[in-house]
mmJSON file of the N, C-alpha and C atoms, coordinates in Angstrom:
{"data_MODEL":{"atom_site":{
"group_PDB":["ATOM","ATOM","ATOM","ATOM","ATOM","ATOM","ATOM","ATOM","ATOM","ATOM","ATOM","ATOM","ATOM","ATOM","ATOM","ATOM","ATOM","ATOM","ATOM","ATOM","ATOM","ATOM","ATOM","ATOM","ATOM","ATOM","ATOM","ATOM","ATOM","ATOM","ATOM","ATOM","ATOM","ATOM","ATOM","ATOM","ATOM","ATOM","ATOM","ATOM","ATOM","ATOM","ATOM","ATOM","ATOM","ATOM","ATOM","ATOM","ATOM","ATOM","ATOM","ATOM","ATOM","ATOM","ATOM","ATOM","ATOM","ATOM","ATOM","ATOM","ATOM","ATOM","ATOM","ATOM","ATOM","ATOM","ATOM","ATOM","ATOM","ATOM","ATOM","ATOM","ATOM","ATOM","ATOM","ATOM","ATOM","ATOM","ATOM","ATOM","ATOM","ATOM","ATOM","ATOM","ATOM","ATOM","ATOM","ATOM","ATOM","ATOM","ATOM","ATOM","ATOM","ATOM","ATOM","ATOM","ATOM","ATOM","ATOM","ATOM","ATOM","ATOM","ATOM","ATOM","ATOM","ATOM","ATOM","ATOM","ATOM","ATOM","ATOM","ATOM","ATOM","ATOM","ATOM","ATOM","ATOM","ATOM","ATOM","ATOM","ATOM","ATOM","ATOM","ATOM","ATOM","ATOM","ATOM","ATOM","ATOM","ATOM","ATOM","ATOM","ATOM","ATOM","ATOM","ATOM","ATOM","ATOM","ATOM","ATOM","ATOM","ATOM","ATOM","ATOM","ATOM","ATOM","ATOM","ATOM","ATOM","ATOM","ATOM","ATOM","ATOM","ATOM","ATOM","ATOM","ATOM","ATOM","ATOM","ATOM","ATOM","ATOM","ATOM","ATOM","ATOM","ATOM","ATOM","ATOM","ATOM","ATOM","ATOM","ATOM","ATOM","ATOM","ATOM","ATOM","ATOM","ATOM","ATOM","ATOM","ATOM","ATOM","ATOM","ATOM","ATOM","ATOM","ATOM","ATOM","ATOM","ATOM","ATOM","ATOM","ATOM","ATOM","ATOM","ATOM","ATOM","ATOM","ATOM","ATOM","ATOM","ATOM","ATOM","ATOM","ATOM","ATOM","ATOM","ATOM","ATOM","ATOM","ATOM","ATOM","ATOM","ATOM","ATOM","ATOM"],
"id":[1,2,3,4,5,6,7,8,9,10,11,12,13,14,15,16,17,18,19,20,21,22,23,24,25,26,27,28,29,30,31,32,33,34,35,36,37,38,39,40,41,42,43,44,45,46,47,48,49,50,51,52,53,54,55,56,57,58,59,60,61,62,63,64,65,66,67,68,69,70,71,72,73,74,75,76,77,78,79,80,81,82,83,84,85,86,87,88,89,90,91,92,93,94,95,96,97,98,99,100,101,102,103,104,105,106,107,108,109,110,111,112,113,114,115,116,117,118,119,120,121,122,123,124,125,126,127,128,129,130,131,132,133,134,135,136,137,138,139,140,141,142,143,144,145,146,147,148,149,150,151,152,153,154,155,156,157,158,159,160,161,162,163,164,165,166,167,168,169,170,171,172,173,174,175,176,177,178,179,180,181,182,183,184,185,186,187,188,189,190,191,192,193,194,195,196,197,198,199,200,201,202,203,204,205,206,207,208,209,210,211,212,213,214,215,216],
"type_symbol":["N","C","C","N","C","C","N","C","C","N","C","C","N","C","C","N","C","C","N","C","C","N","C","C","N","C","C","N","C","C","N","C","C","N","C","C","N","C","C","N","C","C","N","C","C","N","C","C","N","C","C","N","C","C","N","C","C","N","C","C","N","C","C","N","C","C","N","C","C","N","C","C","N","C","C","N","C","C","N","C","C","N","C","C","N","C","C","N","C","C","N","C","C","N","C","C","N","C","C","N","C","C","N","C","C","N","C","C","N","C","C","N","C","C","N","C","C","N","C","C","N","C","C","N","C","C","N","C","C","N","C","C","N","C","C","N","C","C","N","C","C","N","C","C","N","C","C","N","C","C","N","C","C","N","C","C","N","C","C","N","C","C","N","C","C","N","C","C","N","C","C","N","C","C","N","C","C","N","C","C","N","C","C","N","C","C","N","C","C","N","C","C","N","C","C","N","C","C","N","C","C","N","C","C","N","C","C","N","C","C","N","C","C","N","C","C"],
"label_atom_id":["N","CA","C","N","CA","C","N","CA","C","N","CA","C","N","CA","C","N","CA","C","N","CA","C","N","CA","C","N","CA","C","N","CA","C","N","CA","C","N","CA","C","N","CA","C","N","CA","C","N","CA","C","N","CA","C","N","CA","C","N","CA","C","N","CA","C","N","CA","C","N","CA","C","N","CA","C","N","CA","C","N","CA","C","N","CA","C","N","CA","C","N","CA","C","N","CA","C","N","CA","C","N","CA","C","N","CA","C","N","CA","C","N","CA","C","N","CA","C","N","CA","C","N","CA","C","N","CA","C","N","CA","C","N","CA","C","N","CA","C","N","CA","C","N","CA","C","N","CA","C","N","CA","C","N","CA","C","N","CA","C","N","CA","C","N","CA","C","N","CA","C","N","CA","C","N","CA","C","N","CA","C","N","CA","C","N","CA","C","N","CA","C","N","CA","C","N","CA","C","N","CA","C","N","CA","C","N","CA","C","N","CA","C","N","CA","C","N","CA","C","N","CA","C","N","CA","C","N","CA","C","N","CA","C","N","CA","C","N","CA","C","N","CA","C","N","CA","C","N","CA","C"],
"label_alt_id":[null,null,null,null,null,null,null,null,null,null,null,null,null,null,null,null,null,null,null,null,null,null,null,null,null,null,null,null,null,null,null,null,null,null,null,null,null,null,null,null,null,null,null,null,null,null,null,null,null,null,null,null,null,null,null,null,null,null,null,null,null,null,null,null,null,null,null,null,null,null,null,null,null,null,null,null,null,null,null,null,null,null,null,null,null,null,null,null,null,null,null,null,null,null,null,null,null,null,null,null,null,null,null,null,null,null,null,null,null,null,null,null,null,null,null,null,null,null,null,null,null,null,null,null,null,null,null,null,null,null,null,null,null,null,null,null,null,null,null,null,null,null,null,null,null,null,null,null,null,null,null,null,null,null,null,null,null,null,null,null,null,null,null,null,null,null,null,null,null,null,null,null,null,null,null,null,null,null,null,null,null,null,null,null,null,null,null,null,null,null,null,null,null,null,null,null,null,null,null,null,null,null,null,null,null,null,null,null,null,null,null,null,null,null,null,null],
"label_comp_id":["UNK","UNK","UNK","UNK","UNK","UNK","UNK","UNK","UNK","UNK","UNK","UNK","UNK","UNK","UNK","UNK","UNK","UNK","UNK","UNK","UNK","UNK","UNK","UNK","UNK","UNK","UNK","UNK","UNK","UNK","UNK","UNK","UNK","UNK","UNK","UNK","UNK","UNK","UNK","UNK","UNK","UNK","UNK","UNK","UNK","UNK","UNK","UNK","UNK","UNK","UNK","UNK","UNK","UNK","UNK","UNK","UNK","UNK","UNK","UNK","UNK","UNK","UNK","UNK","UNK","UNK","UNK","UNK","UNK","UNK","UNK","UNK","UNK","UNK","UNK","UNK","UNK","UNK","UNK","UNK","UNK","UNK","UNK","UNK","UNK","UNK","UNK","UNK","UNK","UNK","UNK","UNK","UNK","UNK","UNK","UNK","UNK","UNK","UNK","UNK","UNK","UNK","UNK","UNK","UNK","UNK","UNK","UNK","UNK","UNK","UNK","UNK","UNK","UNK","UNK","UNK","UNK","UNK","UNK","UNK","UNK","UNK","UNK","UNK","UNK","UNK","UNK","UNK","UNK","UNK","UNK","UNK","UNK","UNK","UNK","UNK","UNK","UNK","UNK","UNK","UNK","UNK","UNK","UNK","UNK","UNK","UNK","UNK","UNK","UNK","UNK","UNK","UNK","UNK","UNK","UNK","UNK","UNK","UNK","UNK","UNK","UNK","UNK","UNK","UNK","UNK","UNK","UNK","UNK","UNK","UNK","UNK","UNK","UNK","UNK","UNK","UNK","UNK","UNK","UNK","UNK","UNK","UNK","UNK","UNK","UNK","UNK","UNK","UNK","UNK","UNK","UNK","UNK","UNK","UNK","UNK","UNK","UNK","UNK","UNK","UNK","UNK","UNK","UNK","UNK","UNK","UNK","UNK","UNK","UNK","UNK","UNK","UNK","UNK","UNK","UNK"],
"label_asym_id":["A","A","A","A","A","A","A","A","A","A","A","A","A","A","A","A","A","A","A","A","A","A","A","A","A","A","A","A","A","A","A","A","A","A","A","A","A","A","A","A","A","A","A","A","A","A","A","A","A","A","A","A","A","A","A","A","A","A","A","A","A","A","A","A","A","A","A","A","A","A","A","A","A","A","A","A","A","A","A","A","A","A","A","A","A","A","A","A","A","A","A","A","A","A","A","A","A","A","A","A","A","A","A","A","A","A","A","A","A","A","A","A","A","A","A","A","A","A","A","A","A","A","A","A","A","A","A","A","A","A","A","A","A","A","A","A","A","A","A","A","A","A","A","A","A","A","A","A","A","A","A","A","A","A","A","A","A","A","A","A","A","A","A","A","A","A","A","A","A","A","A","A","A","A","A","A","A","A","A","A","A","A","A","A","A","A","A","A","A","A","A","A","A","A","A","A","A","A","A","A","A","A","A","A","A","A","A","A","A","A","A","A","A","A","A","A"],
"label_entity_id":["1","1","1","1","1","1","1","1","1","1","1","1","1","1","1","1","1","1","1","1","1","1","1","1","1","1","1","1","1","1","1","1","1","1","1","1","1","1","1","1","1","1","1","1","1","1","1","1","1","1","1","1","1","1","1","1","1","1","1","1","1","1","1","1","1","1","1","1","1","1","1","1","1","1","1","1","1","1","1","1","1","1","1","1","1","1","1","1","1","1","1","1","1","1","1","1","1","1","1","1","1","1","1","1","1","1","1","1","1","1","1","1","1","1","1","1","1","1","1","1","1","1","1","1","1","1","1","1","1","1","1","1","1","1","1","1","1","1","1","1","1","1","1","1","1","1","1","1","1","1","1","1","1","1","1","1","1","1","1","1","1","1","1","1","1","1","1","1","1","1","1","1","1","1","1","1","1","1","1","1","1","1","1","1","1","1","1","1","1","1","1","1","1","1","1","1","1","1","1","1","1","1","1","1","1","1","1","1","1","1","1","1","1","1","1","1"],
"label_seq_id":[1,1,1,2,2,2,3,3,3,4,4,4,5,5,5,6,6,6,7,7,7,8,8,8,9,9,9,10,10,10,11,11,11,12,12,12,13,13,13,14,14,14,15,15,15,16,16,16,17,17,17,18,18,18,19,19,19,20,20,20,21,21,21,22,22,22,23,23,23,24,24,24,25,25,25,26,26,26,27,27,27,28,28,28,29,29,29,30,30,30,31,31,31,32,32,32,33,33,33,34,34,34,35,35,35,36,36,36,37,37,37,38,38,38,39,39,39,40,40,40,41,41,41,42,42,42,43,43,43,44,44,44,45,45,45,46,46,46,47,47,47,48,48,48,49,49,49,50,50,50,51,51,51,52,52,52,53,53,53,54,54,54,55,55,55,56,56,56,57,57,57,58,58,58,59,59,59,60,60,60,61,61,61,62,62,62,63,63,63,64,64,64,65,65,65,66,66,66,67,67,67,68,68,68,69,69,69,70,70,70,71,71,71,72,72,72],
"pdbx_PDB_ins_code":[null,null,null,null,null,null,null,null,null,null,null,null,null,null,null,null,null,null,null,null,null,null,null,null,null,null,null,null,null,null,null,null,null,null,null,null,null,null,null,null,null,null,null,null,null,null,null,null,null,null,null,null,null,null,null,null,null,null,null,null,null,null,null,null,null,null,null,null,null,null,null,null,null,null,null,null,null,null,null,null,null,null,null,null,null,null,null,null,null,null,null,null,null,null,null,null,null,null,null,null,null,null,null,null,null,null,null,null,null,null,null,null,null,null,null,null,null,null,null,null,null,null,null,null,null,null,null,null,null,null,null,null,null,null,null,null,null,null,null,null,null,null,null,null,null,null,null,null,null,null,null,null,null,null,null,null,null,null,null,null,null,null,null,null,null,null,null,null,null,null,null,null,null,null,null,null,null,null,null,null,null,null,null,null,null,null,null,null,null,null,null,null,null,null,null,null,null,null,null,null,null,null,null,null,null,null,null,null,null,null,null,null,null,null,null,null],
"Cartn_x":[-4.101,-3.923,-5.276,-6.544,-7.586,-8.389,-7.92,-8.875,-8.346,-6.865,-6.074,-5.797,-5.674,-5.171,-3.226,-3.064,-1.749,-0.687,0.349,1.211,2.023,2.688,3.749,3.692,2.265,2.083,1.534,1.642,0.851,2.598,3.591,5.121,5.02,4.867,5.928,5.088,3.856,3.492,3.815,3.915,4.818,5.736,6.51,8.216,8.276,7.671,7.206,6.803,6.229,5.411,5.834,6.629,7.077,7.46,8.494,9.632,8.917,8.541,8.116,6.807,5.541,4.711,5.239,6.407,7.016,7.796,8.692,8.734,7.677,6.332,5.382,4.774,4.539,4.618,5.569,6.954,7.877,7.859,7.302,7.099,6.099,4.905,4.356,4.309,4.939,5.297,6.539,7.724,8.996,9.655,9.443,9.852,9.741,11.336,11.119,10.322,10.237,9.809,8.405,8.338,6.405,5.828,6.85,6.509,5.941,7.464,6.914,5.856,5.711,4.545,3.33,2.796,1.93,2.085,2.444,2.375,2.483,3.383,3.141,1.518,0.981,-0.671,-1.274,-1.174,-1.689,-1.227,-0.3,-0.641,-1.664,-1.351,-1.897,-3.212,-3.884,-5.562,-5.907,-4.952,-4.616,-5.352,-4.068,-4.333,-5.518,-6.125,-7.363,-8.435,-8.18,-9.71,-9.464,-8.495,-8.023,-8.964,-10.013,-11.775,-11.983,-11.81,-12.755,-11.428,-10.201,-9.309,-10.138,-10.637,-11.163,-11.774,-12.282,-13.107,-12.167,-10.749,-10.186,-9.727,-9.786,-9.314,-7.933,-7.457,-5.77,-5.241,-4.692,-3.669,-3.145,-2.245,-1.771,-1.594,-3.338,-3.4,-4.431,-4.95,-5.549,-4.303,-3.363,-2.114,-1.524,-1.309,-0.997,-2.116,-3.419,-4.508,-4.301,-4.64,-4.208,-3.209,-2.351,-0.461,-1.116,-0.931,-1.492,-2.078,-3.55,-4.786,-4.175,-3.33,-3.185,-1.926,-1.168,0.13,-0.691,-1.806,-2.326,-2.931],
"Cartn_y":[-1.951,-0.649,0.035,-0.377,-0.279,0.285,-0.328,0.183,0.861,1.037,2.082,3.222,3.638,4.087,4.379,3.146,3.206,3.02,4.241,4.873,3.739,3.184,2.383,0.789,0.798,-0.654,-0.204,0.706,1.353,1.299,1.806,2.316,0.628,0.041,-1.435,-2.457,-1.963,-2.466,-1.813,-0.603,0.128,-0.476,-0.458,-0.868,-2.159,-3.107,-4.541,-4.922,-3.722,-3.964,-2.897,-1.891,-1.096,-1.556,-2.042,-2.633,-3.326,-4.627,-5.195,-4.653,-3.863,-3.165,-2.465,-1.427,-0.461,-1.676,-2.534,-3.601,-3.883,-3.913,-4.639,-3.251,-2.015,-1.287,-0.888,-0.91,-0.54,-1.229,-2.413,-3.439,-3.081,-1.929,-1.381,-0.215,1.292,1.793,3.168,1.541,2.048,3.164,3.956,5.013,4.997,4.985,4.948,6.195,7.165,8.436,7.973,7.685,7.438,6.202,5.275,3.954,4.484,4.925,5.075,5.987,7.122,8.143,7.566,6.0,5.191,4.601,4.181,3.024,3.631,5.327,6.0,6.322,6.513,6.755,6.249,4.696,3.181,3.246,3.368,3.102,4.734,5.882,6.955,6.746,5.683,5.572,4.742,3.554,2.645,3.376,4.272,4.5,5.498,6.743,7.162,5.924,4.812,4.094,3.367,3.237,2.518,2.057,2.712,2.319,0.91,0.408,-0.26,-1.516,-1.407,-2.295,-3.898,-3.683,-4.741,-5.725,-5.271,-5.982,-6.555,-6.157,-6.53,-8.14,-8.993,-10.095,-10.753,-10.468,-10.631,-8.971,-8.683,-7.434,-7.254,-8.413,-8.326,-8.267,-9.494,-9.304,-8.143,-7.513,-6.183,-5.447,-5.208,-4.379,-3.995,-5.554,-5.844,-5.167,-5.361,-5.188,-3.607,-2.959,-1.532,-1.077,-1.566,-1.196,-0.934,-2.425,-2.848,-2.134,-1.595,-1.05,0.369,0.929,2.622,2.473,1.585,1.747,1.798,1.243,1.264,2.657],
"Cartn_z":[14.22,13.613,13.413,13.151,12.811,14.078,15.165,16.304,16.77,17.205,17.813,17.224,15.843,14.995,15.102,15.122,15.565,14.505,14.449,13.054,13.222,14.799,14.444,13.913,13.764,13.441,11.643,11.348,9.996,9.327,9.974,9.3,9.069,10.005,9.958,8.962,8.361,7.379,6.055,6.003,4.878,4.983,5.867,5.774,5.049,5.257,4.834,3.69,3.046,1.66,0.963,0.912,0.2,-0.906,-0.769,-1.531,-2.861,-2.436,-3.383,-3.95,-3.396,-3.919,-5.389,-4.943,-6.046,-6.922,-6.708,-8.127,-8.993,-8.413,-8.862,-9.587,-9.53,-9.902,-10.975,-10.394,-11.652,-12.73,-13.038,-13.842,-15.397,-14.115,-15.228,-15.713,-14.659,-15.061,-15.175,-15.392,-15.571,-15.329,-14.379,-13.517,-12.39,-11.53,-10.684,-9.482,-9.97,-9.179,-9.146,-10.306,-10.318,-9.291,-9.691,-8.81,-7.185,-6.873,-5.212,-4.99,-5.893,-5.678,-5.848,-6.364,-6.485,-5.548,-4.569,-3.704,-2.56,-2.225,-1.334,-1.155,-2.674,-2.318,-2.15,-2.2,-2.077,-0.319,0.225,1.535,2.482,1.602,2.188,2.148,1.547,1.064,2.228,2.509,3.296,4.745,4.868,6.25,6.434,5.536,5.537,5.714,5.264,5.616,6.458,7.204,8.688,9.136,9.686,10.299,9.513,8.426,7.644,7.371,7.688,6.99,7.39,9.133,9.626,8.309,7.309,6.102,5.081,5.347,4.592,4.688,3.888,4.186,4.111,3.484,2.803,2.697,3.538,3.029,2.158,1.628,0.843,-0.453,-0.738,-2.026,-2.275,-0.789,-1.061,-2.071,-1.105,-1.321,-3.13,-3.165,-4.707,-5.625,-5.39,-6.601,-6.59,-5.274,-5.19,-6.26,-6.32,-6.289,-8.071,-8.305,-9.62,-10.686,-9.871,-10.661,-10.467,-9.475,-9.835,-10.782,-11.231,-11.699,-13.381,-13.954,-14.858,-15.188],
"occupancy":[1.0,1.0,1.0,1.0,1.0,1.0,1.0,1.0,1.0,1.0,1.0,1.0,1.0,1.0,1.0,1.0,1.0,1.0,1.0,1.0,1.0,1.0,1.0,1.0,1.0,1.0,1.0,1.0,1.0,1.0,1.0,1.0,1.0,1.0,1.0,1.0,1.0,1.0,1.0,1.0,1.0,1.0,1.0,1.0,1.0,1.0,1.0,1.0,1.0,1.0,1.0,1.0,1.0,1.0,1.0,1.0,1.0,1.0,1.0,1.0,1.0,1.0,1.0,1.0,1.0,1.0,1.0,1.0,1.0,1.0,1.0,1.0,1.0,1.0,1.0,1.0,1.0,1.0,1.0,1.0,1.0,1.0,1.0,1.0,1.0,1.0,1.0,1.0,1.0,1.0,1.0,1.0,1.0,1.0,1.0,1.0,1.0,1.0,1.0,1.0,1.0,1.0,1.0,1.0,1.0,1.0,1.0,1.0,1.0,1.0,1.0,1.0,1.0,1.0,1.0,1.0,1.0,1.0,1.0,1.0,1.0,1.0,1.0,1.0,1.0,1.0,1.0,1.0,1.0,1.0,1.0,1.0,1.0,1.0,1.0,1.0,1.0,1.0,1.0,1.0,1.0,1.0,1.0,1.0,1.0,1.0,1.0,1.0,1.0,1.0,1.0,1.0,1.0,1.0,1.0,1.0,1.0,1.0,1.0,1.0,1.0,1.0,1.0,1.0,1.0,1.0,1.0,1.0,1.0,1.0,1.0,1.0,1.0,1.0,1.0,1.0,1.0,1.0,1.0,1.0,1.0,1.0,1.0,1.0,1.0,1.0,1.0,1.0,1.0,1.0,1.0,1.0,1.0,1.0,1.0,1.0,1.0,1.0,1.0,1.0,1.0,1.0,1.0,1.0,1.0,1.0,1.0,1.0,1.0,1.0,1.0,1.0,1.0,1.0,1.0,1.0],
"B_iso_or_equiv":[0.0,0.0,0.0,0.0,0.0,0.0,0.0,0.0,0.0,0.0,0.0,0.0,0.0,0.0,0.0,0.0,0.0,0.0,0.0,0.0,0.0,0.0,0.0,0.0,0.0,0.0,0.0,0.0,0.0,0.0,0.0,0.0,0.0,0.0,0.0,0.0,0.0,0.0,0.0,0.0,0.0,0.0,0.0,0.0,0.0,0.0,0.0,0.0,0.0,0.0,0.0,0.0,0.0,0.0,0.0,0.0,0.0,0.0,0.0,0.0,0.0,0.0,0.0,0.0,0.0,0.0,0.0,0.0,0.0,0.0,0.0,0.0,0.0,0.0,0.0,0.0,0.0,0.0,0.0,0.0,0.0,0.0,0.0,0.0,0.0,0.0,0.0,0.0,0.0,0.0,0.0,0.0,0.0,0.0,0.0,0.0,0.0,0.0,0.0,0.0,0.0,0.0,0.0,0.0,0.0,0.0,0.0,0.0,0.0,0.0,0.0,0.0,0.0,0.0,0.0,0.0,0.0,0.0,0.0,0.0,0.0,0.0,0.0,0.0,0.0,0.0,0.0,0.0,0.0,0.0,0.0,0.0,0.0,0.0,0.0,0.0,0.0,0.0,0.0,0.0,0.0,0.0,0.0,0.0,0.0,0.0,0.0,0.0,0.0,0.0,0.0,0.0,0.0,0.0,0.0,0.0,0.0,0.0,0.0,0.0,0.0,0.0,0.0,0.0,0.0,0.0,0.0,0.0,0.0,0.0,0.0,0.0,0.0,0.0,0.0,0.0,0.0,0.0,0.0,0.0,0.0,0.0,0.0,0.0,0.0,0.0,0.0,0.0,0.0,0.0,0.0,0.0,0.0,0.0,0.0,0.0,0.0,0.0,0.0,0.0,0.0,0.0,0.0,0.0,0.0,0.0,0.0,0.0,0.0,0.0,0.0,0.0,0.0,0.0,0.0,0.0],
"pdbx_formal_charge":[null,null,null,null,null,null,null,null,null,null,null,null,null,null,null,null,null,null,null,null,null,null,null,null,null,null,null,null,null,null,null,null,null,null,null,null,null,null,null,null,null,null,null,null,null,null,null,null,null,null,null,null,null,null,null,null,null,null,null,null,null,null,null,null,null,null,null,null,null,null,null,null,null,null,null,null,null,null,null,null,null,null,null,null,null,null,null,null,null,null,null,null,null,null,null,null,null,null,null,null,null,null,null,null,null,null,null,null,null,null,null,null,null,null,null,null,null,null,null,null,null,null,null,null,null,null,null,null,null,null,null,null,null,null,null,null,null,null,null,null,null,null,null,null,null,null,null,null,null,null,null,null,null,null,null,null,null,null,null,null,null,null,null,null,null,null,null,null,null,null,null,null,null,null,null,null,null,null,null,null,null,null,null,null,null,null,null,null,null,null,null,null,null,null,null,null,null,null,null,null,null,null,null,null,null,null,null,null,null,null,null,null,null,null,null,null],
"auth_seq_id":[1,1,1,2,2,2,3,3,3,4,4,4,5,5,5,6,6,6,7,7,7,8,8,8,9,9,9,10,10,10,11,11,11,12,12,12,13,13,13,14,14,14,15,15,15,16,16,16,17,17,17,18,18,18,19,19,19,20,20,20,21,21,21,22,22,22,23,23,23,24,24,24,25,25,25,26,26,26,27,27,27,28,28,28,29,29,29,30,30,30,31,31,31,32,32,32,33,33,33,34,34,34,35,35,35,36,36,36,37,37,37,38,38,38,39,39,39,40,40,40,41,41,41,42,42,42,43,43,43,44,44,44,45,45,45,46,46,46,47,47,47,48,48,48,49,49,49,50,50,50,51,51,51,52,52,52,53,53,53,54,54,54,55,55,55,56,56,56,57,57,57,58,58,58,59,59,59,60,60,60,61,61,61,62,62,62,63,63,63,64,64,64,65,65,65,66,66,66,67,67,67,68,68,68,69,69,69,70,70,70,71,71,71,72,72,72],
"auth_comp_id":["UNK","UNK","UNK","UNK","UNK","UNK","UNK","UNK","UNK","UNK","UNK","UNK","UNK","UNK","UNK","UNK","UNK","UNK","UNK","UNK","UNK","UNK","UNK","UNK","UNK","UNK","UNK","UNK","UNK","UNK","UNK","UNK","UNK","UNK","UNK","UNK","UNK","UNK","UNK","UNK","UNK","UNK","UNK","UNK","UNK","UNK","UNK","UNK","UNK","UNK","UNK","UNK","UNK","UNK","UNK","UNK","UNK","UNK","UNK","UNK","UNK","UNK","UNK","UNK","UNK","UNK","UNK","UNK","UNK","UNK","UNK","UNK","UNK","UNK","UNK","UNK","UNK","UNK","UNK","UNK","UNK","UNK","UNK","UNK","UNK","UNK","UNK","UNK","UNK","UNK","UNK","UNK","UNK","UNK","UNK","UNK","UNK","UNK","UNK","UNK","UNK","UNK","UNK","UNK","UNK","UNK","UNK","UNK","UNK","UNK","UNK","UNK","UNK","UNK","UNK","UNK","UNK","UNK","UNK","UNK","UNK","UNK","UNK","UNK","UNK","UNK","UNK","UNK","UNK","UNK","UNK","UNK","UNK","UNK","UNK","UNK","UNK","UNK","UNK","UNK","UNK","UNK","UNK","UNK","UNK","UNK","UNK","UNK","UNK","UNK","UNK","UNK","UNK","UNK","UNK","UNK","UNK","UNK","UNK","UNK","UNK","UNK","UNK","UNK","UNK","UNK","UNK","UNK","UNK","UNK","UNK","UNK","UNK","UNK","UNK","UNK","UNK","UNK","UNK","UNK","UNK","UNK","UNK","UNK","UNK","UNK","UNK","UNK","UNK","UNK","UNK","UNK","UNK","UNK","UNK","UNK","UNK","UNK","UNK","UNK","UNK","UNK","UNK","UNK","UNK","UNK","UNK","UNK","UNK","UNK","UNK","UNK","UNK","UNK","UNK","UNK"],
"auth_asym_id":["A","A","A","A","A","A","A","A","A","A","A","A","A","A","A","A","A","A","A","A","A","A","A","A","A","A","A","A","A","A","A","A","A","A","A","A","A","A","A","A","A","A","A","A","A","A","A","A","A","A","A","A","A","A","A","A","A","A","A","A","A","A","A","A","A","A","A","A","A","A","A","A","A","A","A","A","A","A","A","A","A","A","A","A","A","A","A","A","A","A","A","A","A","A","A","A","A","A","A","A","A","A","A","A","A","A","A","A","A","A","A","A","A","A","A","A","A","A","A","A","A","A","A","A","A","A","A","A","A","A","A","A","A","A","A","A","A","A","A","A","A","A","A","A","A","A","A","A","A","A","A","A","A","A","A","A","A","A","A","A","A","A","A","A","A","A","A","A","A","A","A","A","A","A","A","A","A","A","A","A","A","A","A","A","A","A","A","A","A","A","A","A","A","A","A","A","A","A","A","A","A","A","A","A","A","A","A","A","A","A","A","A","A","A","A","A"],
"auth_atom_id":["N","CA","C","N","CA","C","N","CA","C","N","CA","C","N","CA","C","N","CA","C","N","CA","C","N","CA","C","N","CA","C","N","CA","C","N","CA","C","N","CA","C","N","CA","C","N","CA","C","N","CA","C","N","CA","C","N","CA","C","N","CA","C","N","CA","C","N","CA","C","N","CA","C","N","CA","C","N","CA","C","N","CA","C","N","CA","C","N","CA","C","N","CA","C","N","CA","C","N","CA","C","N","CA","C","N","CA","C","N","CA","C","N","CA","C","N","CA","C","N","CA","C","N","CA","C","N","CA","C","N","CA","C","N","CA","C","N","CA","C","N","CA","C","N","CA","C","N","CA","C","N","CA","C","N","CA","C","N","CA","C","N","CA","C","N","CA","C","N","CA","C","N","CA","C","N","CA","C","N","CA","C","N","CA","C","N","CA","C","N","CA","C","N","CA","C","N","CA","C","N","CA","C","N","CA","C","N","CA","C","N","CA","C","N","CA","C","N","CA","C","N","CA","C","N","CA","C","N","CA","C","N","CA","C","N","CA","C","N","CA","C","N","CA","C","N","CA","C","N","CA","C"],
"pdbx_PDB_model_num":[1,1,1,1,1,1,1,1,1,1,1,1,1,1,1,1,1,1,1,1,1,1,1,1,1,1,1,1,1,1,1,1,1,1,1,1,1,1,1,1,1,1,1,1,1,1,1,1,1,1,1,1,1,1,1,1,1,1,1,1,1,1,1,1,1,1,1,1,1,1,1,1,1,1,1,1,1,1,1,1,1,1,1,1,1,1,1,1,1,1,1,1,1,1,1,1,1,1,1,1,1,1,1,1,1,1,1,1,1,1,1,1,1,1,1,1,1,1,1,1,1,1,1,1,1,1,1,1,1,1,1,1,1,1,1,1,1,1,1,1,1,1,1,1,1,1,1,1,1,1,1,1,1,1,1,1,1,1,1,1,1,1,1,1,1,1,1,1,1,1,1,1,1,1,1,1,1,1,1,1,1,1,1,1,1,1,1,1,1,1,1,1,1,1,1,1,1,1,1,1,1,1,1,1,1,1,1,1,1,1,1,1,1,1,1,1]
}}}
């Protein structure tokens, strides 16, 4: 996704981590409208720094800390 800038491999990691991102979110703050509008911006940040994900080491627990630290 990083070198190509490629959307369909960017959706199918949204699609994948949506879900439980916004639980993990709704957990802290109990709305659902808000949840996804946090985790929609957690992957929109995502894909603006596409160039750099290469540094990332774990997606996922990138993903979570993201999710996490904006739901606060």
């Amino acid at each position: 996704m990083a070198d190509s800038n490629d959307q369909a491999a960017f959706e199918e990691l949204f699609n994948l981590y949506f879900s439980w991102l916004k639980s993990v979110s709704m957990a802290i703050v109990r709305k659902n409208e808000d949840a996804e509008e946090i985790i929609e911006d957690v992957f929109l940040k995502l894909w603006l720094m596409r160039d750099k994900l290469h540094q990332i080491k774990n997606i996922e627990t990138y993903l979570y800390t993201a999710a996490k630290n904006k739901s606060f």
